[in-house]
C-alpha positions, 0 to 999 in steps of 0.5 A: 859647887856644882859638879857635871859628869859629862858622858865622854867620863862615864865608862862603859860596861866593858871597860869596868868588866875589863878593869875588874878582870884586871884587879882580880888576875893581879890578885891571883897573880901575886898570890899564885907567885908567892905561893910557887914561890914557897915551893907549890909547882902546881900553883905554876898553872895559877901564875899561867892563868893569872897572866892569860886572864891579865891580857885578856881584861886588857883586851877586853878594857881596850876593846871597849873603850875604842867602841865607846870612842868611835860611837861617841865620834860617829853621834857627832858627826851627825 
């Protein structure tokens, strides 16, 4: 079988940046929750980073993938 891998596939720097970010905040999230959960009131300030960094990779993700998405428009209306 013979398997092409087209370049509108390929993700770019950002958007595996953004999903890495996004994998690990939600490891410290879950972990972070657990733990305050256990009754240690200063893994709070984990749980807080842990979201400000989920959002952030989203941002980061989705920022990336429209640049991808506008350059590969603008390379074919050339």
């Amino acid at each position: 079988m013979d398997t092409q891998v087209t370049r509108s596939t390929v993700w770019s720097w950002g958007e595996r940046a953004g999903a890495i970010l996004g994998v690990i905040s939600m490891v410290v999230l879950v972990w972070a929750a657990f733990r305050y959960g256990a009754g240690h009131d200063a893994a709070f300030f984990a749980l807080v980073i842990a979201l400000v960094l989920g959002v952030t990779a989203l941002g980061v993700h989705v920022a990336a993938r429209e640049a991808r998405y506008r350059r590969r428009a603008r390379s074919e209306e050339r």
